[in-house]
N, C-alpha and C positions, 0 to 999 in steps of 0.2 A: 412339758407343755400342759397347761390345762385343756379342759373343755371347749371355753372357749375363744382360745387362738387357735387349735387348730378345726374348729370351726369356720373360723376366717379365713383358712389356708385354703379349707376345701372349695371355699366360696369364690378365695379369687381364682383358682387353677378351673373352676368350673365355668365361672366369668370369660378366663383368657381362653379357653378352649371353644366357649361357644363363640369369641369373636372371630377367632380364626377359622371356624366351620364357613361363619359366613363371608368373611372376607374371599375366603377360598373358592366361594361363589358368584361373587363379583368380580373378582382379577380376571381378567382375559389373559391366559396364558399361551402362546402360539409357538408349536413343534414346530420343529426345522427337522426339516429331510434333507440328507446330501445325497444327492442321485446325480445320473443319465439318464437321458430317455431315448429311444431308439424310434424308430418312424422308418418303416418298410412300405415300401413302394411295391408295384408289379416287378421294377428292375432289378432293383437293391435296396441294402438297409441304408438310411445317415443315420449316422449319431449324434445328438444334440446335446452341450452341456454348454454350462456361462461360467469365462474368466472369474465374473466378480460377484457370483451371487445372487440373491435377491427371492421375493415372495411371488409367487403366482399370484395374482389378483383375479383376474377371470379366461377360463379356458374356453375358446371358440367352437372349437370342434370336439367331436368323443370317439369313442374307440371306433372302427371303420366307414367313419366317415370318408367321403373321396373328395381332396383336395385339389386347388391348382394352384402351381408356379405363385409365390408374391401373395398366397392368402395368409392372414393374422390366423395363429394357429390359438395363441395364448399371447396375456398379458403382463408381464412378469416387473415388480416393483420394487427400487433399491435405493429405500428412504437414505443413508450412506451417502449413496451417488446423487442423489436429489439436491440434498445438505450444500455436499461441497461444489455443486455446479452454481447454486445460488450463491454462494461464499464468492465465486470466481467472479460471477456473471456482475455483483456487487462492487467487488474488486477491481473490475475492471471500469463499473460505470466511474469510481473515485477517480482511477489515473486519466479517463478520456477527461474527468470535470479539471483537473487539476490540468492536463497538456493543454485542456482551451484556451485557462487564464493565463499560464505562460504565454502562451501564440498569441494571445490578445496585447498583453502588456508587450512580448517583443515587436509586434507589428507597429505598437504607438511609442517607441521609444524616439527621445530627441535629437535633434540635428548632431548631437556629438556624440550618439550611438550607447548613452545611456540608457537603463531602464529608470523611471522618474520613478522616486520614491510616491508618491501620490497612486503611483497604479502598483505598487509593491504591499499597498495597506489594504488594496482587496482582495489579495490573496487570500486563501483559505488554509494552503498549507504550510505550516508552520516554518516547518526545515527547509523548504525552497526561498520562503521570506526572508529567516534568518540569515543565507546565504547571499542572497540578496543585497539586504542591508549592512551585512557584513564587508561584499565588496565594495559598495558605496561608501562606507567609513574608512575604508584599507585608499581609494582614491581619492578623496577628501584629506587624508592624510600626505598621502602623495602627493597631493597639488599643494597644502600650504608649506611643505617642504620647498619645494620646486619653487615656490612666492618668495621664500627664505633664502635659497640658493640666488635667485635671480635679482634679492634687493644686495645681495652681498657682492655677489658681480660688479654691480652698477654700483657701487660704493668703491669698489677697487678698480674699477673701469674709472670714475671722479679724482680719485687718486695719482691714478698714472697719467692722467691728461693734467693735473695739475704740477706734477715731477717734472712730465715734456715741456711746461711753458716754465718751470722754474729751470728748469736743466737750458732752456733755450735763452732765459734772459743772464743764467751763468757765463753763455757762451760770447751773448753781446757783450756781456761786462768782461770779459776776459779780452776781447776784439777791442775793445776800447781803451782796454789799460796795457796793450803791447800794439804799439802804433806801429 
């Protein structure tokens, strides 16, 4: 290497070093402690730990201080648990939005205890829609069968009633030619 490229090596390794001085200054880095805390009384001691976690945000009281029954001692914060209550609380606003439109469209469905397609196109959700329209097509299908079956009937229903008046003018004509 000459002169000067590793002039330019010392230059960036001096560069990257002062960035990370100062970076390393402005990161807020926050230690986690895993404890218990114990809290002794004039009677006994409890011991105080949590299931799930979390950051102390601000402590009420300090060391011999005298408490009573139901006082906030500390505040302890479990962005985690925060997350996923909004997650649910979200969650849940969707299914109450979606059970209404349902409840709304079954309430107004018509005298033959369909859901009208008309109140099926302001649904929001997709899959209950599709499901939907899905069975409106699978009955629609079912009725012009049922149209088909029952022109066919009535076709062989014309037929037989035509056989009975030909079978019955056989009979006169058979009464007529054996006197």
């Amino acid at each position: 290497m000459n002169r000067k490229q590793s002039d330019r090596l010392m230059m960036i390794i001096i560069t990257l070093t002062i960035m990370i001085v100062i970076l390393t200054y402005f990161v807020k880095i926050n230690s986690v402690v895993h404890g218990q805390g114990v809290i002794t009384t004039k009677d006994n001691a409890q011991l105080i730990s949590l299931s799930k976690g979390g950051t102390i945000q601000d402590i009420y009281v300090t060391e011999g201080d005298t408490v009573k029954k139901g006082e906030l001692l500390a505040k302890i914060v479990n962005l985690d648990l925060q997350k996923e209550y909004q997650r649910y609380k979200t969650q849940k606003g969707y299914l109450d939005k979606d059970v209404n439109e349902i409840s709304f469209i079954l309430d107004k469905r018509n005298e033959d205890g369909l859901i009208s397609l008309d109140g099926v196109s302001s649904l929001s959700n997709k899959e209950v829609k599709a499901n939907i329209e899905l069975v409106h097509s699978q009955i629609r299908t079912k009725e012009l069968k049922k149209n088909s079956l029952d022109s066919e009937i009535d076709g062989l229903q014309e037929k037989l009633n035509s056989k009975e008046k030909e079978l019955a003018l056989l009979a006169e004509e058979i009464n007529i030619l054996s006197p």
